[in-house]
VMD Tcl script that builds the backbone (N, CA, C; Angstrom):
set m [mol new atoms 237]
animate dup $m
set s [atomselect $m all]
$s set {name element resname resid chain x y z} {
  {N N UNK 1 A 16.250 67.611 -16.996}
  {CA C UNK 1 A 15.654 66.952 -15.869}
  {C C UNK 1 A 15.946 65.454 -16.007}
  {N N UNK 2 A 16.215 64.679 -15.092}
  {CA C UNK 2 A 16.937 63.504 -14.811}
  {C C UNK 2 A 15.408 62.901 -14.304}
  {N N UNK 3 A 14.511 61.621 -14.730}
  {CA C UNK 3 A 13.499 61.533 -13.834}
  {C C UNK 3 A 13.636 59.770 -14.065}
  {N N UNK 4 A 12.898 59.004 -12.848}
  {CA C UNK 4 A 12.899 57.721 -12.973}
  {C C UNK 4 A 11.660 57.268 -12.947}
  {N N UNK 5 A 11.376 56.340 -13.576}
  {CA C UNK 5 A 9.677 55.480 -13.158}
  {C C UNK 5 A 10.158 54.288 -12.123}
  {N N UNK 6 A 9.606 54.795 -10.948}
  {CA C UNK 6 A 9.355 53.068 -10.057}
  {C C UNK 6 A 8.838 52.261 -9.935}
  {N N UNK 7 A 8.705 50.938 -9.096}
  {CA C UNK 7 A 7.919 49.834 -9.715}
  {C C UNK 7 A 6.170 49.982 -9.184}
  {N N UNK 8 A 5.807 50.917 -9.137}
  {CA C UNK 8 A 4.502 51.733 -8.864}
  {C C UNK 8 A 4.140 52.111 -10.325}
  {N N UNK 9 A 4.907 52.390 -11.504}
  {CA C UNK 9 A 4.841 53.368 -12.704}
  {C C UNK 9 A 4.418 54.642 -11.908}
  {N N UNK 10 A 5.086 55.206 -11.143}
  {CA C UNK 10 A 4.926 57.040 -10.770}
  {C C UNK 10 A 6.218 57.143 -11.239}
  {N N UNK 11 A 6.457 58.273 -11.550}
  {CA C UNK 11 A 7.232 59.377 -11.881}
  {C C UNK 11 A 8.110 59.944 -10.984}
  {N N UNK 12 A 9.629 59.953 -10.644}
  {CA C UNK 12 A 10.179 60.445 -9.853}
  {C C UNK 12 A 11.155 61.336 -10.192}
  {N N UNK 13 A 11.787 62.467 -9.748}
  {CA C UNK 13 A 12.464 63.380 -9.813}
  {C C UNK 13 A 13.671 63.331 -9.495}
  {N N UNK 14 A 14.464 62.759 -10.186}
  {CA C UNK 14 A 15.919 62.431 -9.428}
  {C C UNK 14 A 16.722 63.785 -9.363}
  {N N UNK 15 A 16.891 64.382 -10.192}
  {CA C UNK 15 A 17.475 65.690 -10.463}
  {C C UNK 15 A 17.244 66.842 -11.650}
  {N N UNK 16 A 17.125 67.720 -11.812}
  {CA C UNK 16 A 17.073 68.662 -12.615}
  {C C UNK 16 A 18.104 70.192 -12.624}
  {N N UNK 17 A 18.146 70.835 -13.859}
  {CA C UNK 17 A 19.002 71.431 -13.601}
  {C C UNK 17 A 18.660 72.770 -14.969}
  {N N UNK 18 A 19.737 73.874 -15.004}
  {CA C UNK 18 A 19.294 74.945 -15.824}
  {C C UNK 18 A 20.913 75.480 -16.349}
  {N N UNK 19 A 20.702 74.874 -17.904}
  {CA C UNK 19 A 22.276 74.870 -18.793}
  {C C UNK 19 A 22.134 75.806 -19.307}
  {N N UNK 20 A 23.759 76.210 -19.406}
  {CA C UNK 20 A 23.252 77.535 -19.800}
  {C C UNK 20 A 22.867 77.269 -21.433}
  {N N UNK 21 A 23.280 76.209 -22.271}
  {CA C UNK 21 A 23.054 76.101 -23.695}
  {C C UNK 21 A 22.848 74.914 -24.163}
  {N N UNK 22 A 22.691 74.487 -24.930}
  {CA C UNK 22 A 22.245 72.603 -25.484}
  {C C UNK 22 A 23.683 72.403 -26.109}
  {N N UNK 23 A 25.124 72.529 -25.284}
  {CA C UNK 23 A 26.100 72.318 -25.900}
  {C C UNK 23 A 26.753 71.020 -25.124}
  {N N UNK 24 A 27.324 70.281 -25.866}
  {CA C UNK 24 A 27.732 68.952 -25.162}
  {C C UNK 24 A 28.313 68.973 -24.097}
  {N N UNK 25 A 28.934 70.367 -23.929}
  {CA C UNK 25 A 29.857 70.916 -22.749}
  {C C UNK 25 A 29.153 70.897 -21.339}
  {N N UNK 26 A 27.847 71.700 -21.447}
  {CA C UNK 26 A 26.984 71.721 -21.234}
  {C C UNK 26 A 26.120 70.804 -19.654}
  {N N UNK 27 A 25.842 69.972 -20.768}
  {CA C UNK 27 A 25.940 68.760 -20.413}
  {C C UNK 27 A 26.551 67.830 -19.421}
  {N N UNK 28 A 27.627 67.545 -20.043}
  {CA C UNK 28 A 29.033 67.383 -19.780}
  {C C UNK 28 A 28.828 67.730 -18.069}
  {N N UNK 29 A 29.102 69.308 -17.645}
  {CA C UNK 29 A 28.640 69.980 -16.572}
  {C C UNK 29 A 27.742 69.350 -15.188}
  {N N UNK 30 A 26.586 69.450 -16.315}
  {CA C UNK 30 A 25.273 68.959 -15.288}
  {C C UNK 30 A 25.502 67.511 -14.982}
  {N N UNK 31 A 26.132 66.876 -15.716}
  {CA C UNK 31 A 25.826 65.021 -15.138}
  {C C UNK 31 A 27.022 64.697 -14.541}
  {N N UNK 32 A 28.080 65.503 -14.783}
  {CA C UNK 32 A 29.307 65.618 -13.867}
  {C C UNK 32 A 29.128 66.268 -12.158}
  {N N UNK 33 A 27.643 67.207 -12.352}
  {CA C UNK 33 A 27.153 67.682 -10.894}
  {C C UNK 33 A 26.326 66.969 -9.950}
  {N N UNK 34 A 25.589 65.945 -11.106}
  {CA C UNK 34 A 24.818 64.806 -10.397}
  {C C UNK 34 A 25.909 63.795 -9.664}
  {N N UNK 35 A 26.668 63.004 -10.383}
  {CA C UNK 35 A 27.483 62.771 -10.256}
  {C C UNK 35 A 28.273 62.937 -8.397}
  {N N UNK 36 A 28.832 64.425 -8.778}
  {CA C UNK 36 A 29.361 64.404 -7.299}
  {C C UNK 36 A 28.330 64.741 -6.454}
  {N N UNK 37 A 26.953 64.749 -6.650}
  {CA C UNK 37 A 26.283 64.817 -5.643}
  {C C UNK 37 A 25.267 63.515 -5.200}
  {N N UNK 38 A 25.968 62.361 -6.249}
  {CA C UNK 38 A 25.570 61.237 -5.457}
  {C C UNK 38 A 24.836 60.247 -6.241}
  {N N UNK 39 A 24.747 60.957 -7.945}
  {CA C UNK 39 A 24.328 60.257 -8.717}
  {C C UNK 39 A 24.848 59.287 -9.322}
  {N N UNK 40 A 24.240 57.856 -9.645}
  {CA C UNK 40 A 24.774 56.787 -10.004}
  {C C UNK 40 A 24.754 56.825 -11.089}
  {N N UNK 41 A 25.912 55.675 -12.223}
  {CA C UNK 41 A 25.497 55.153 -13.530}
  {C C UNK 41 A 23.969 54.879 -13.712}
  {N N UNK 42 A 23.705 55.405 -14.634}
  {CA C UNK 42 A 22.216 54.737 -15.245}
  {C C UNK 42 A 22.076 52.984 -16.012}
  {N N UNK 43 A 21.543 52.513 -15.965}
  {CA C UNK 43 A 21.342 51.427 -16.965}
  {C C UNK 43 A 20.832 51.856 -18.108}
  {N N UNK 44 A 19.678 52.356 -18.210}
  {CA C UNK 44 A 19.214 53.273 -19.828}
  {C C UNK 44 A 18.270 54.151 -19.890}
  {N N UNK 45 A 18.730 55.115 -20.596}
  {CA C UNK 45 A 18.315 56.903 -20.658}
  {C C UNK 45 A 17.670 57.089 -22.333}
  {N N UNK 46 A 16.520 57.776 -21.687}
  {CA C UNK 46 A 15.895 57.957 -23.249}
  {C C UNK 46 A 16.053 59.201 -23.250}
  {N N UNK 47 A 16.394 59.237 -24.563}
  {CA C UNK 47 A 16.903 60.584 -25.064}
  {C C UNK 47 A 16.352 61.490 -26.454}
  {N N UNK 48 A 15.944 62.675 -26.706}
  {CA C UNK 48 A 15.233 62.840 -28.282}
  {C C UNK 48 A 15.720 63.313 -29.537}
  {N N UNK 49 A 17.268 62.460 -28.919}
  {CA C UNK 49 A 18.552 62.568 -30.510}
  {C C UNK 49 A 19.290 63.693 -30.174}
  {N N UNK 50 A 18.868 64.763 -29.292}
  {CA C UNK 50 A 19.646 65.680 -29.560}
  {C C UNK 50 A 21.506 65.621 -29.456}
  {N N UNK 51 A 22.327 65.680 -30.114}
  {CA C UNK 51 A 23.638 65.144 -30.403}
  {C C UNK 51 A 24.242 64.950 -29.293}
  {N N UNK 52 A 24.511 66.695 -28.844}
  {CA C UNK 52 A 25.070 67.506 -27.883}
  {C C UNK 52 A 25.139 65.956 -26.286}
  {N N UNK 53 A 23.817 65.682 -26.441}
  {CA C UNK 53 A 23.002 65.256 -24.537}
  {C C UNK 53 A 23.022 63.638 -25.046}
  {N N UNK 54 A 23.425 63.486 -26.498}
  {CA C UNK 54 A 23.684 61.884 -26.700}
  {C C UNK 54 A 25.771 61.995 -26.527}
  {N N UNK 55 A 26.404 62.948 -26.932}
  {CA C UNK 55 A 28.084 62.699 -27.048}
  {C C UNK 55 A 27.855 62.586 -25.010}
  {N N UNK 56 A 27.330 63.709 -24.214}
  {CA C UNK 56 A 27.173 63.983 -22.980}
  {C C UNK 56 A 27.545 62.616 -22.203}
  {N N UNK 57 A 26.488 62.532 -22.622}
  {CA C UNK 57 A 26.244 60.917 -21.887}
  {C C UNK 57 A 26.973 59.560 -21.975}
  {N N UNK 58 A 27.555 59.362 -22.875}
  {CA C UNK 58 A 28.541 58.542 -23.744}
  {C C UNK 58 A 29.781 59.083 -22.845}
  {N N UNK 59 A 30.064 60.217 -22.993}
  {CA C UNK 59 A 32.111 60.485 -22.269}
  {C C UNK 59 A 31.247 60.371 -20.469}
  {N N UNK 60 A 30.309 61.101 -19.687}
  {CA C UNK 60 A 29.906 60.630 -18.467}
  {C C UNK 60 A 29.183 59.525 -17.983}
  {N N UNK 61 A 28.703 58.694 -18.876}
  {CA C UNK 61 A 28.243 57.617 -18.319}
  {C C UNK 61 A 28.512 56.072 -19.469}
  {N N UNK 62 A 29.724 55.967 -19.610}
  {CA C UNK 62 A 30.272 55.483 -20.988}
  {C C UNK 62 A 28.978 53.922 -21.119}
  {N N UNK 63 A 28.823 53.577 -19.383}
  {CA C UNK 63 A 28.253 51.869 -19.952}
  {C C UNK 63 A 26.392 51.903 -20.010}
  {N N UNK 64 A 26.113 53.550 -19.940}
  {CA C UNK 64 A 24.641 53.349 -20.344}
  {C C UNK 64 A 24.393 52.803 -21.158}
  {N N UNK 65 A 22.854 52.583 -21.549}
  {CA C UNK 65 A 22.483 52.231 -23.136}
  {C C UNK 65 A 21.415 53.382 -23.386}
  {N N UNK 66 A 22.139 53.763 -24.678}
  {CA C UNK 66 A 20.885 54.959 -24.804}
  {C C UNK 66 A 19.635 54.536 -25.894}
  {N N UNK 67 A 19.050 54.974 -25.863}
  {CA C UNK 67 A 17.820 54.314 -26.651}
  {C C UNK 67 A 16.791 56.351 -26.585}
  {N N UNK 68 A 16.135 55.898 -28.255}
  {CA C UNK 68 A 15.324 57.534 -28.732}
  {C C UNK 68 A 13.880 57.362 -27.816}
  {N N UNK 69 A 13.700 58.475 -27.810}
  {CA C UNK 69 A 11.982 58.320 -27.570}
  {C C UNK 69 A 11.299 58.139 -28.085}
  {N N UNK 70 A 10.595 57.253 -28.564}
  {CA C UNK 70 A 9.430 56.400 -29.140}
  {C C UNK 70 A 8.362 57.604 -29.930}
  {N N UNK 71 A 7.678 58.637 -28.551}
  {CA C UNK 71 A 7.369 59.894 -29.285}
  {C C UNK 71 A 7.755 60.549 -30.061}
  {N N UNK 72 A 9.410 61.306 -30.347}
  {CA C UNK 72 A 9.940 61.665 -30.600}
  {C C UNK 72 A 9.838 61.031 -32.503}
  {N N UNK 73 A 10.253 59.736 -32.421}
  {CA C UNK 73 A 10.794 59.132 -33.774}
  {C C UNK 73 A 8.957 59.113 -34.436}
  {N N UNK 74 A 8.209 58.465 -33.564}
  {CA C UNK 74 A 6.526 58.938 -34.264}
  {C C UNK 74 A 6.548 60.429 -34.838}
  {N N UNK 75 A 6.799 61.286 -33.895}
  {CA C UNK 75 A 6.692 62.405 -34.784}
  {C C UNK 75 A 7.330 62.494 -35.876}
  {N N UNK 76 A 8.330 62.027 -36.068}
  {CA C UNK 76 A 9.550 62.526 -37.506}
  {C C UNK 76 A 8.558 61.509 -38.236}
  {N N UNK 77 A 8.066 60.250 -38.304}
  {CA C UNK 77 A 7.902 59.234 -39.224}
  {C C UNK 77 A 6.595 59.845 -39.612}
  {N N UNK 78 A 5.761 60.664 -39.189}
  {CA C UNK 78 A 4.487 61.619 -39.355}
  {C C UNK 78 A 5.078 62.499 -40.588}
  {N N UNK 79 A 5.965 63.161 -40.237}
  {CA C UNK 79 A 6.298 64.094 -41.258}
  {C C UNK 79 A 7.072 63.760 -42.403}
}
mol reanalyze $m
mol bondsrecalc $m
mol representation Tube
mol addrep $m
């Protein structure tokens, strides 16, 4: 799921979608479908490390900046 915060802080739904696997290919796929259906470069996408949806994003959207989820890295630094 692709979602944006506006300058309200609500939650918006830009796009979502159903892969068939967490493979970079994958990926690859879905942001290549946003893409021709009208989706722009991002400025910056948080992401929760997974490799696959970090290489993804890098070959389709080369000038994002990606940055982890804050939640995500709390949890690991917990354990």
């Amino acid at each position: 799921m692709i979602i944006s915060i506006d300058s309200e802080d609500h939650t918006r739904i830009l796009s979502y979608g159903f892969l068939e696997n967490k493979t970079t290919e994958s990926f690859i796929l879905f942001f290549e479908d946003f893409k021709k259906l009208g989706g722009n470069q991002f400025r910056v996408v948080i992401v929760d490390r997974l490799q696959a949806q970090i290489s993804a994003l890098q070959q389709s959207f080369p000038n994002t900046f990606i940055t982890f989820c804050l939640i995500h890295l709390r949890r690991d630094l917990v354990k």
